[in-house]
C-alpha positions, 0 to 999 in steps of 0.5 A: 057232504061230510063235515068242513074241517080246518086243519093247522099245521105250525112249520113240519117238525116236531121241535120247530114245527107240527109232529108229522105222524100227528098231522098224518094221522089227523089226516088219515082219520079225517078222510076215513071219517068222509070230512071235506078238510082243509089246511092252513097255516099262517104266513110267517117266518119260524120263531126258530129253526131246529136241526132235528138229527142234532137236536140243536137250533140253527141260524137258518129262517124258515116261513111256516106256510112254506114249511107246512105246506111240505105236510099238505102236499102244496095244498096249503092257504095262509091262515089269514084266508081262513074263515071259522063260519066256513067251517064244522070244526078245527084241528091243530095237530102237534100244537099251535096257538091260535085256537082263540080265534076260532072259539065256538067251534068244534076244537081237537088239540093232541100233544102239547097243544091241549095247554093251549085250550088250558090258557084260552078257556078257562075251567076247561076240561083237557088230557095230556095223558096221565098225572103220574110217570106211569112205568116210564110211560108219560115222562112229561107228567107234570103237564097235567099239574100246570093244566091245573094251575092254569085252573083246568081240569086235567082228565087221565086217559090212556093213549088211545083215549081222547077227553070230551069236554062237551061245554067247550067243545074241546076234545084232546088226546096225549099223541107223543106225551105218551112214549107208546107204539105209534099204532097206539097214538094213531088210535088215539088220535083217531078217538079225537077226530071222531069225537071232533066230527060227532060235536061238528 
């Protein structure tokens, strides 16, 4: 029998929700890797709704285990159902804030959401991809800077790298902070899912 792994999603969208190709991504390498998986997401309406081909917010409301369960194709329960003693290890693809409650465990984070770790564990060791604006390549560099006033460590790796910081059993990979091929992203992703089954 493979590892038991949650997998939060936070709505289906990368402005208001998880980064799809993540999520796919995460779930791809998860099932490559022979891990039972299990996805979650909690019960609550969107803090916001974005128009995605214009960029802007709307009026509408949207929950977020409805939204997330368009990812999970319907096989989807509420977070509040989610048991950590049940499971090896946690992925939150694309970013999602309730990794303190499954401390101890096995945690990947990608994108934006290793800040997340940066805020929960303190002296913790993450990436978002590189320090510096690398041939246009990490515009959002300055991540790495707040991970450090956040007194964390920032590691530097390239896309299709993921950081072990094995005293915290955190593992994280840049994804989309990183303006690359998404064959690159999915490898790096990929990185992360292995590195989080070895630690489960």
């Amino acid at each position: 029998m493979g590892k038991r792994v949650a997998l939060v999603l936070a709505g289906c969208g990368v402005f208001d929700g998880s980064e799809i190709h993540e999520a796919s991504a995460a779930l791809v390498h998860l099932s490559r890797g022979g891990a039972e998986v299990k996805i979650f997401a909690p019960n609550i309406e969107q803090r916001d709704v974005v128009d995605h081909l214009k960029g802007s917010p709307t009026e509408e409301k949207r929950n977020v285990l409805v939204e997330s369960a368009r990812l999970a194709r319907g096989n989807i329960q509420d977070l509040a159902e989610l048991k950590a003693s049940e499971f090896d290890a946690v992925i939150f693809p694309g970013g999602f804030g309730v990794a303190k409650n499954l401390a101890k465990k096995p945690i990947g984070l990608c994108c934006i959401s290793p800040v997340l770790a940066a805020k929960v564990f303190p002296g913790c060791e993450v990436t978002v991809g590189q320090d510096k604006n690398i041939d246009g390549r990490f515009p959002d560099a300055e991540t790495a800077s707040a991970i450090a006033e956040l007194g964390c460590k920032h590691i530097c790796k390239n896309v299709n790298e993921s950081h072990v910081d094995k005293a915290n059993k955190i593992v994280t990979t840049c994804a989309f902070m990183c303006k690359a091929p998404l064959h690159e992203i999915f490898d790096g992703i990929g990185t992360m899912v292995q590195e989080v089954l070895k630690l489960a």
